[in-house]
MIDOSE-1310 file (N, C-alpha, C; in nm, 2 decimals, decimal comma, always signed):
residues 216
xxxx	+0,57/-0,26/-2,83/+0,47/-0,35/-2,78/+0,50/-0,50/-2,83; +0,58/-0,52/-2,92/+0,59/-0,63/-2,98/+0,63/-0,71/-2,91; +0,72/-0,65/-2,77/+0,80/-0,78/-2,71/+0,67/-0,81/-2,60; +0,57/-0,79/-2,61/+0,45/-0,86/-2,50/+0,47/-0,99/-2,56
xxxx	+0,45/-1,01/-2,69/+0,45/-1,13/-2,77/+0,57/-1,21/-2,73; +0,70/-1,19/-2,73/+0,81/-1,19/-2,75/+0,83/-1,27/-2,58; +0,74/-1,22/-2,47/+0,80/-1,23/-2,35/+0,76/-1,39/-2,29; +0,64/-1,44/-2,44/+0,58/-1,57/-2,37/+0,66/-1,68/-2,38
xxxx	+0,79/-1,66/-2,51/+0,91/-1,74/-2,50/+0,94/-1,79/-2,38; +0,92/-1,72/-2,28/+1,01/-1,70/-2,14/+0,95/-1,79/-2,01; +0,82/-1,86/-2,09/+0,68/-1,88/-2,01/+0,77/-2,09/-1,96; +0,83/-2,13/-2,05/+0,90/-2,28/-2,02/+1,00/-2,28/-1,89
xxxx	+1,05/-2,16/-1,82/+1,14/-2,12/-1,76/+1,09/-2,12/-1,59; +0,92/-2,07/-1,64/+0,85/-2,00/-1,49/+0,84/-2,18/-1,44; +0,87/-2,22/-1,30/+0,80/-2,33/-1,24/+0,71/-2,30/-1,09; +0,73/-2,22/-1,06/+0,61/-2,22/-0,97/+0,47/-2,26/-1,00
xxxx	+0,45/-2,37/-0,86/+0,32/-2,41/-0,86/+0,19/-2,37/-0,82; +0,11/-2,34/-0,90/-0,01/-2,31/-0,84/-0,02/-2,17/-0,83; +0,03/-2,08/-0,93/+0,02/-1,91/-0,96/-0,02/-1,85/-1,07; -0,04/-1,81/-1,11/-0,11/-1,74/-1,23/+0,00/-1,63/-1,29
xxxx	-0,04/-1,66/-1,40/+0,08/-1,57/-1,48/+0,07/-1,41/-1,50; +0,14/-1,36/-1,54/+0,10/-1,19/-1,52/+0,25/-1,16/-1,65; +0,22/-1,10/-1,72/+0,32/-1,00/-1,79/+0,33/-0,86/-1,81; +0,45/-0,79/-1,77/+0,48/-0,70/-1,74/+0,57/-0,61/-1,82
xxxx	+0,58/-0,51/-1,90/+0,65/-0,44/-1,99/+0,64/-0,30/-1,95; +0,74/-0,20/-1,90/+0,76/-0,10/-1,91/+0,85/-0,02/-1,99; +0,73/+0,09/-2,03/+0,80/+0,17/-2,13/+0,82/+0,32/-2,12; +0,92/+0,38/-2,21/+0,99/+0,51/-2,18/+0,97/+0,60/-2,28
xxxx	+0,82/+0,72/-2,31/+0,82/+0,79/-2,40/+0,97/+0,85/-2,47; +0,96/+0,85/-2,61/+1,03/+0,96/-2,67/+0,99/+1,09/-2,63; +1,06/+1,18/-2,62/+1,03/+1,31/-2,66/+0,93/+1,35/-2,72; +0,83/+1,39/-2,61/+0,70/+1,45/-2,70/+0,61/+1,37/-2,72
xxxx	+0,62/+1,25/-2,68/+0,52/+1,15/-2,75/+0,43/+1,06/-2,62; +0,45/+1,12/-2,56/+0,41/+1,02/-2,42/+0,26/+1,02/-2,41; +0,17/+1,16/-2,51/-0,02/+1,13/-2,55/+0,01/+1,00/-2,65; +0,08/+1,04/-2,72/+0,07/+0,89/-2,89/+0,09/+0,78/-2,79
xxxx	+0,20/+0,77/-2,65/+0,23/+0,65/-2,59/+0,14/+0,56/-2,57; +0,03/+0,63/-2,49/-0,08/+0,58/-2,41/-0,16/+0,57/-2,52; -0,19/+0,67/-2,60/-0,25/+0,65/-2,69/-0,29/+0,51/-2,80; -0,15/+0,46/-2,81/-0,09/+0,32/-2,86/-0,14/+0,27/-2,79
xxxx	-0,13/+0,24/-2,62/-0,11/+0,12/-2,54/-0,28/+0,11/-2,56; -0,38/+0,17/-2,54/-0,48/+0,20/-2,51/-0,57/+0,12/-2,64; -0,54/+0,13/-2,77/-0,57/+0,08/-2,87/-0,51/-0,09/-2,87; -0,36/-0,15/-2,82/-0,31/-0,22/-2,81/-0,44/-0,31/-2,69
xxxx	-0,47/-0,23/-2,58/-0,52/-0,31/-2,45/-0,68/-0,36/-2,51; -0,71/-0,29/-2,62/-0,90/-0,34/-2,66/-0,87/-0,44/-2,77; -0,76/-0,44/-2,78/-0,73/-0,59/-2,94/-0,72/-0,67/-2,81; -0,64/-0,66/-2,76/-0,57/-0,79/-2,63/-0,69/-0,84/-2,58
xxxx	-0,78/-0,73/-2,49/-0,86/-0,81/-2,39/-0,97/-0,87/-2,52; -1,01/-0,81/-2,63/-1,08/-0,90/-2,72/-1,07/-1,04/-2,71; -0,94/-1,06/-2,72/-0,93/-1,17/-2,76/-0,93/-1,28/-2,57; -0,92/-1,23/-2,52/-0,91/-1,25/-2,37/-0,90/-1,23/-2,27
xxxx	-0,76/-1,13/-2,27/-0,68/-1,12/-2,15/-0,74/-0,98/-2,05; -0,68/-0,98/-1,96/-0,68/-0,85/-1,87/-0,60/-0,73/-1,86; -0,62/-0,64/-1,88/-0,52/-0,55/-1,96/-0,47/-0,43/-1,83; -0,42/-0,39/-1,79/-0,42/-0,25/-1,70/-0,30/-0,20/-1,71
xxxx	-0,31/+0,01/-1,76/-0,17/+0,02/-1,81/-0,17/+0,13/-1,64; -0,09/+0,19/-1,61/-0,04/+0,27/-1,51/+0,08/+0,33/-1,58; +0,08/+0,46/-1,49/+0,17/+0,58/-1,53/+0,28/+0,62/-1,39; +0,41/+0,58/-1,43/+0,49/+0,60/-1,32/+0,46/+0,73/-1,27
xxxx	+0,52/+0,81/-1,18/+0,52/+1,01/-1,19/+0,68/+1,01/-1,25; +0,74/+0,98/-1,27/+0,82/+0,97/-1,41/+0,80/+0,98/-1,55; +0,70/+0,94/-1,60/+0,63/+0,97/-1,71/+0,65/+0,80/-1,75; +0,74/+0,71/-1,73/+0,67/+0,56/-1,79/+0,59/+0,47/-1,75
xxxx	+0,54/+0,43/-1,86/+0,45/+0,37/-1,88/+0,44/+0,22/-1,82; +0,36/+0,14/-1,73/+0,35/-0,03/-1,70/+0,25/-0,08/-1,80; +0,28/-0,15/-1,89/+0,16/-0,22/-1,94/+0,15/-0,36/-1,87; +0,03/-0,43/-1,81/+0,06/-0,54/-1,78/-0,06/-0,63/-1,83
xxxx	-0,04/-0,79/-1,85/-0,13/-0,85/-1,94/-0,15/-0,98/-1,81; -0,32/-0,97/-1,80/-0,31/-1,09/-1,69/-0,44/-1,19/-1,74; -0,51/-1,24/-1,64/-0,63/-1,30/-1,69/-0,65/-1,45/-1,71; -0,53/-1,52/-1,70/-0,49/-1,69/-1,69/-0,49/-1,72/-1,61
xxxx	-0,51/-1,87/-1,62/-0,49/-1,89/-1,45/-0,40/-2,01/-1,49; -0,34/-2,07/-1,60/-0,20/-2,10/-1,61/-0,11/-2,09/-1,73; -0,03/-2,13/-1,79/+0,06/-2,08/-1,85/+0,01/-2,17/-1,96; -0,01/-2,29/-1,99/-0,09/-2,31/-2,12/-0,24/-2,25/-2,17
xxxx	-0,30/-2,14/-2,04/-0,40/-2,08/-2,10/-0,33/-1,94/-2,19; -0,20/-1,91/-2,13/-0,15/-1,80/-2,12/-0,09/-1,83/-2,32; -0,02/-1,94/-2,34/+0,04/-1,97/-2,44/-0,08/-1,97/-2,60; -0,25/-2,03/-2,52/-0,31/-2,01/-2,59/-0,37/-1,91/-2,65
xxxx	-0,33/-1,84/-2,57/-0,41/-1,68/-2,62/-0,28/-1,61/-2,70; -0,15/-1,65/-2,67/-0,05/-1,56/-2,74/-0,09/-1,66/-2,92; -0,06/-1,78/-2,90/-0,13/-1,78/-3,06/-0,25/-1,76/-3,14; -0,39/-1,71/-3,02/-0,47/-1,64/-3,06/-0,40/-1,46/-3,14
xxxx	-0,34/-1,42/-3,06/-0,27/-1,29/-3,06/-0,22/-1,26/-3,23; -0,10/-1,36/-3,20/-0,05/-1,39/-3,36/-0,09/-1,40/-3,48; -0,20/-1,48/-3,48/-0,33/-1,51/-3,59/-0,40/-1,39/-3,58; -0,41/-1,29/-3,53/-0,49/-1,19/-3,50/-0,51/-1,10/-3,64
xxxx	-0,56/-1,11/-3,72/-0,56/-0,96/-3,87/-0,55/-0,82/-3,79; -0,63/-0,77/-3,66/-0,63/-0,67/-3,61/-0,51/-0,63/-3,57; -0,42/-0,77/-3,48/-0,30/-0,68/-3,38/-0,19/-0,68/-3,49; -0,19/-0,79/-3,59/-0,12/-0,75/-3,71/-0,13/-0,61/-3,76
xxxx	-0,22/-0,57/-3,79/-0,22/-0,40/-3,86/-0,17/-0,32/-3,71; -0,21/-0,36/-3,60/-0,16/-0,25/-3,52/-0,04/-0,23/-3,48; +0,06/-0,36/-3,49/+0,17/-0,35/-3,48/+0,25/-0,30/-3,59; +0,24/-0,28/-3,73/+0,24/-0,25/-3,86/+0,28/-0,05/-3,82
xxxx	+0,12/-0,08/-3,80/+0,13/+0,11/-3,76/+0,18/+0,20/-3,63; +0,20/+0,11/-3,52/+0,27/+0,14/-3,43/+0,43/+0,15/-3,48; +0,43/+0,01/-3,50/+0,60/+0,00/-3,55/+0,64/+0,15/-3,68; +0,56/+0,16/-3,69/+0,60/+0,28/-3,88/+0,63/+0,40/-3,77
xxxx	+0,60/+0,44/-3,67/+0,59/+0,54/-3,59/+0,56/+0,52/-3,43; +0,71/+0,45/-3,40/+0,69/+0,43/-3,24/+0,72/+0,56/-3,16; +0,64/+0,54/-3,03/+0,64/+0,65/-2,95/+0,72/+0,67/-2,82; +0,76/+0,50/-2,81/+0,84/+0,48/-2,70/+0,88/+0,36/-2,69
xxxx	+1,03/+0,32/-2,57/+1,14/+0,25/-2,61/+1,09/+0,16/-2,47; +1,12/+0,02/-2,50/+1,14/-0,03/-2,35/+1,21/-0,04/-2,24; +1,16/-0,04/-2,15/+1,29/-0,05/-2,08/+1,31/-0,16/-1,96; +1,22/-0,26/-1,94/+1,22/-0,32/-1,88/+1,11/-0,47/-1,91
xxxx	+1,12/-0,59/-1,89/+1,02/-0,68/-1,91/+1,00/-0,77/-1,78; +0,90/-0,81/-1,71/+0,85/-0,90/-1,67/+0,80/-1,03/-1,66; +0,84/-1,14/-1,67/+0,74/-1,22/-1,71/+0,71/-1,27/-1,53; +0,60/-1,31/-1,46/+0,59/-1,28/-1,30/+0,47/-1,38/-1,28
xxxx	+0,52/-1,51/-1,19/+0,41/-1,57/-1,16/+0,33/-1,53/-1,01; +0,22/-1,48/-1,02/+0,12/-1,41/-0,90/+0,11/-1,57/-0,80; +0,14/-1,52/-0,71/+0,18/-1,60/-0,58/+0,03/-1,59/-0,52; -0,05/-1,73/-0,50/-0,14/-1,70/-0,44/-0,19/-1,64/-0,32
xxxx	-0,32/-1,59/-0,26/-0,34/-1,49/-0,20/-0,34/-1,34/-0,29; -0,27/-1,33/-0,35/-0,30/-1,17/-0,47/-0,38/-1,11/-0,43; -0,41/-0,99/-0,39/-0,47/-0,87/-0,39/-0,49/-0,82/-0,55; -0,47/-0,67/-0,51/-0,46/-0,58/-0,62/-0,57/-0,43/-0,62
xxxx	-0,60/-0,40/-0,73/-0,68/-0,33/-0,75/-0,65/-0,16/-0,71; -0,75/-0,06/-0,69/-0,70/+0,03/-0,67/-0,63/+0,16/-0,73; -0,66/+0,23/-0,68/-0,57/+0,35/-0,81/-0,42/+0,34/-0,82; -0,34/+0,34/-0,69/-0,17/+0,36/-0,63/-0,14/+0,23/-0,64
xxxx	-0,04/+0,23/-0,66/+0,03/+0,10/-0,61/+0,19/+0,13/-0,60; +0,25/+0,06/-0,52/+0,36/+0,05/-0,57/+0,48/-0,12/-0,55; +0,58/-0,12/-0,66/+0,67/-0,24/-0,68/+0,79/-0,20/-0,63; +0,79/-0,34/-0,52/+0,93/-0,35/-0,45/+1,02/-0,46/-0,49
xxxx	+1,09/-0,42/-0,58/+1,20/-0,55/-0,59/+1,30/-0,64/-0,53; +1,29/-0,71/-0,52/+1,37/-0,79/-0,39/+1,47/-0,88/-0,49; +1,58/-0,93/-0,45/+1,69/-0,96/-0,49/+1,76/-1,08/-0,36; +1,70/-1,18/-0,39/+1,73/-1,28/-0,31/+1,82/-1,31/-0,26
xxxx	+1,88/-1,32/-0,13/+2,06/-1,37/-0,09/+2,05/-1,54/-0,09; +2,12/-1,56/+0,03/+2,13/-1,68/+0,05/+1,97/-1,76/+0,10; +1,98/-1,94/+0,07/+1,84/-1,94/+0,10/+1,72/-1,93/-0,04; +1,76/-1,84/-0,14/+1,66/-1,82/-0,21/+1,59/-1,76/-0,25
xxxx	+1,47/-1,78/-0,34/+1,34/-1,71/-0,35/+1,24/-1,74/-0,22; +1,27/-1,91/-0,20/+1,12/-1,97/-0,17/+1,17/-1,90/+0,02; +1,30/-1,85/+0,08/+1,31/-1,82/+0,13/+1,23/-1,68/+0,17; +1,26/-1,56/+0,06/+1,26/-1,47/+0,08/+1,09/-1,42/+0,07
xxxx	+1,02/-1,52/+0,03/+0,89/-1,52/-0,03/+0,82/-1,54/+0,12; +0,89/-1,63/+0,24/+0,82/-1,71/+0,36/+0,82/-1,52/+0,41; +0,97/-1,46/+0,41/+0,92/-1,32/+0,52/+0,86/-1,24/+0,45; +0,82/-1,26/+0,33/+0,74/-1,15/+0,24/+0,59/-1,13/+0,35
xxxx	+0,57/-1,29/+0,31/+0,42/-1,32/+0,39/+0,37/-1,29/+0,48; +0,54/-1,24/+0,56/+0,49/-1,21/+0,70/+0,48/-1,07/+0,69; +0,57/-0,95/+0,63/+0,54/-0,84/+0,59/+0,38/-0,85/+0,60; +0,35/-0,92/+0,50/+0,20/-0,91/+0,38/+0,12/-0,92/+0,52
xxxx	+0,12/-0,99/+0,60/+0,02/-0,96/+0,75/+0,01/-0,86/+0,79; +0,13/-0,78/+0,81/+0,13/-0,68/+0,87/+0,07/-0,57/+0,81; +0,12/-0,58/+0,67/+0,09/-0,45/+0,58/-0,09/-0,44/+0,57; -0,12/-0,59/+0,53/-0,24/-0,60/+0,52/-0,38/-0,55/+0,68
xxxx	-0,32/-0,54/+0,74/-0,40/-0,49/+0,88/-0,41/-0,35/+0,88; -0,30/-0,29/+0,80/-0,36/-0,12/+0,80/-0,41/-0,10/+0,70; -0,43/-0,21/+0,63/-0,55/-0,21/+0,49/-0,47/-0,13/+0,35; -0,37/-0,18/+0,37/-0,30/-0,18/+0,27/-0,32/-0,31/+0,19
xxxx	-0,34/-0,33/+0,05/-0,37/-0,46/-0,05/-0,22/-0,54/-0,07; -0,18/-0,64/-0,07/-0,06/-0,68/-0,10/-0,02/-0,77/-0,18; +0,03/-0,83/-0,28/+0,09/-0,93/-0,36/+0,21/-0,95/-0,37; +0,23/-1,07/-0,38/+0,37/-1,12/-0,39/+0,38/-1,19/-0,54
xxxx	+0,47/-1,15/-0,61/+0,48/-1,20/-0,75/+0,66/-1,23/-0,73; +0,67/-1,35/-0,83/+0,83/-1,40/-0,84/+0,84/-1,38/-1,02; +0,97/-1,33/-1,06/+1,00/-1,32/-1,19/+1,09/-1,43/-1,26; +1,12/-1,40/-1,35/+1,20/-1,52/-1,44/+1,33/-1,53/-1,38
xxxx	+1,37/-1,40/-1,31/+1,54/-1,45/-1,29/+1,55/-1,43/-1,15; +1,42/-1,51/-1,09/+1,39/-1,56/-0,98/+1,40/-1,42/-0,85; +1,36/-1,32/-0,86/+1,33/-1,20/-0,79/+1,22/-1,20/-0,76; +1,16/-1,16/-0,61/+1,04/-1,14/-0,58/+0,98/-0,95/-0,60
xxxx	+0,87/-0,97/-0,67/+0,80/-0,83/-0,66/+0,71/-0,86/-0,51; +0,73/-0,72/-0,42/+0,63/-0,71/-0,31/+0,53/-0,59/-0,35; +0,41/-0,57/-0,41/+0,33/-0,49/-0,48/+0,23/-0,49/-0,33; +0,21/-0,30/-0,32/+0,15/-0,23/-0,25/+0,05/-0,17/-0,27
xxxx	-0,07/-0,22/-0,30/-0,19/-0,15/-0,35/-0,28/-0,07/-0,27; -0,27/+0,08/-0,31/-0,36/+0,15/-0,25/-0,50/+0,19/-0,30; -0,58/+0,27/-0,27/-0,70/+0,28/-0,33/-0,67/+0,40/-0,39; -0,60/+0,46/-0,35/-0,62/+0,62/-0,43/-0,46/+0,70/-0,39
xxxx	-0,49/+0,86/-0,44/-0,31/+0,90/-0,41/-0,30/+0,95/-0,24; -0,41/+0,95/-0,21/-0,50/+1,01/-0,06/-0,48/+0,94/+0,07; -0,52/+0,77/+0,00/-0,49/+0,63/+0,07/-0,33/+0,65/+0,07; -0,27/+0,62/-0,04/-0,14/+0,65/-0,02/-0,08/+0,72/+0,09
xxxx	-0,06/+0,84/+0,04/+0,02/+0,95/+0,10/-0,05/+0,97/+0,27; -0,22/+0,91/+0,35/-0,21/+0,85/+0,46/-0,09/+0,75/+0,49; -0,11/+0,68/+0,43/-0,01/+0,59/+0,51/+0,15/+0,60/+0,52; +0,21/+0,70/+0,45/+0,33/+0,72/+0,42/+0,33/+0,84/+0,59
xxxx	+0,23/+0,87/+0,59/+0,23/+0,97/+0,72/+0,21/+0,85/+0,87; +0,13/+0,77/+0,85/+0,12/+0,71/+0,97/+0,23/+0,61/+1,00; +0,30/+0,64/+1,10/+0,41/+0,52/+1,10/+0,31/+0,37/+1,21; +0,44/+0,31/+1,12/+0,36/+0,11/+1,12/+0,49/+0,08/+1,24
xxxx	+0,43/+0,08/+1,35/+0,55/+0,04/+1,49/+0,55/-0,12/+1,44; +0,44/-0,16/+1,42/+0,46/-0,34/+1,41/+0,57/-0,36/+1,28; +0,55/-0,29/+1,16/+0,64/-0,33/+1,05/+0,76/-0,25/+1,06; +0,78/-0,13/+1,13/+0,92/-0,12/+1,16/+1,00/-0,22/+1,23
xxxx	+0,94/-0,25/+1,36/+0,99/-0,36/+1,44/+1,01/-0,50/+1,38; +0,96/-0,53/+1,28/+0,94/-0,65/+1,18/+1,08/-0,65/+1,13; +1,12/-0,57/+1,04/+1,23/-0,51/+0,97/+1,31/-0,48/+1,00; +1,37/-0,45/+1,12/+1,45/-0,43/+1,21/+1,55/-0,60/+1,26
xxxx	+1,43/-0,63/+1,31/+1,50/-0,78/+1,30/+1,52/-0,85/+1,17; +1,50/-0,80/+1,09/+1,49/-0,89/+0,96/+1,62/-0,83/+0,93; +1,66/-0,72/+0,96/+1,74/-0,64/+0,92/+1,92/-0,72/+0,98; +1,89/-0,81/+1,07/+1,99/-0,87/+1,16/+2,07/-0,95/+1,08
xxxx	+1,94/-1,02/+1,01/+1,98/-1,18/+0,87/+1,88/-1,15/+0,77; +1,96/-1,06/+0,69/+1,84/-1,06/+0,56/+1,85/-1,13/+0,49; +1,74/-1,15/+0,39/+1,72/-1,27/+0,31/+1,73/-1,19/+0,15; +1,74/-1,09/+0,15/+1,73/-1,02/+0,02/+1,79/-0,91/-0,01
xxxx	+1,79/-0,79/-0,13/+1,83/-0,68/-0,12/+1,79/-0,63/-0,20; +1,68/-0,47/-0,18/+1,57/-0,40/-0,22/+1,68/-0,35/-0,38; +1,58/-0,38/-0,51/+1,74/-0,35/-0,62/+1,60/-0,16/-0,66; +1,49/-0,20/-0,65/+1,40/-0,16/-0,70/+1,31/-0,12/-0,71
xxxx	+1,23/-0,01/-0,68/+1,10/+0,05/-0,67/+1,04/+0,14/-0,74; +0,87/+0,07/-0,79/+0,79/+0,16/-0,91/+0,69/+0,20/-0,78; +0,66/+0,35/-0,85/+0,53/+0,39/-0,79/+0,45/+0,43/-0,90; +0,33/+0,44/-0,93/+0,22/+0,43/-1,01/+0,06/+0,47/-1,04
xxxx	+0,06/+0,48/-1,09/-0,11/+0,52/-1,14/-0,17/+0,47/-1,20; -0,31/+0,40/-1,19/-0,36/+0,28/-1,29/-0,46/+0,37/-1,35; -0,42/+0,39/-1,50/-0,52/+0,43/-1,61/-0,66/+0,38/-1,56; -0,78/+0,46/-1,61/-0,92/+0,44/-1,60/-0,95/+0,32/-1,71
């Protein structure tokens, strides 16, 4: 958990205008340890939001873990709460005793500015990573949008988040695993057709996909 701290380094890098920040860490139980994981995160998420932030962890069907830290609405609110964090006597002892006996390894970090419009919420979700071609992010972000219409009419929730090394996440929020797995059954004639032509001149290339469950 230490690199949550570690990841706001990363925060002078982000320039998009007008998004709110979001941090993202996924992690990989040891052996055996995946109750102590959550267990960790869960003690980790009531020191955090204390002090401020918005906490929500989700469970791949893989067994890893998303922690993600939100609740700013820009990156110097975001900077002020990490030196709240630091100063903290609490998250000091918890990292102390987490660290004497970690339960799991990371394997991935985020730092992701939330593209206005954001959805969210929900039990399911799932992350689509996009991998920019030519053109860009600020390209690949315009056909996101248009996706995001379409998806959004069969009431599916949708966000678009951009990361540090300029990759767009397309995040798919459902309400439950029920909402989900409807829609994996109904086919979307408008977003095949979408995709199809997109398919002629693409603007990106899919590197990545999380599916998920948002802890209570």
């Amino acid at each position: 958990m230490k690199s949550i701290i570690a990841v706001a380094l990363l925060l002078l890098f982000c320039s998009i205008a007008h998004s709110a920040p979001l941090g993202v860490t996924i992690w990989k139980p040891y052996p055996g340890k995946s109750a102590q994981m959550v267990e960790q995160a869960m003690a980790a998420k009531a020191i955090q939001e204390k002090l401020g932030a918005t906490v929500t962890i989700a469970m791949e069907n893989t067994g890893r873990m998303h922690y993600a830290v939100a609740g700013f609405e820009t990156w110097q609110e975001w900077a002020k709460w990490v030196a709240k964090l630091q100063a903290s006597e609490e998250w000091t002892s918890w990292q102390a005793k987490s660290l004497a006996d970690p339960a799991s390894a990371q394997e991935e970090n985020y730092l992701l500015n939330v593209l206005p419009g954001a959805n969210g919420g929900g039990g399911v979700y799932q992350v689509f990573i996009w991998d920019p071609r030519d053109g860009g992010v600020g390209r690949l972000v315009e056909v996101a949008q248009q996706a995001k219409a379409i998806h959004e009419k069969s009431g599916i929730r949708v966000s678009i988040n951009v990361d540090q090394m300029q990759r767009m996440h397309y995040v798919m929020d459902y309400d439950n695993l029920d909402h989900w797995a409807k829609m994996q059954d109904t086919p979307n004639e408008e977003f095949s057709a979408f995709m199809e032509k997109q398919s002629a001149n693409p603007t990106g290339d899919l590197i990545e996909v999380y599916t998920a469950n948002r802890l209570p």
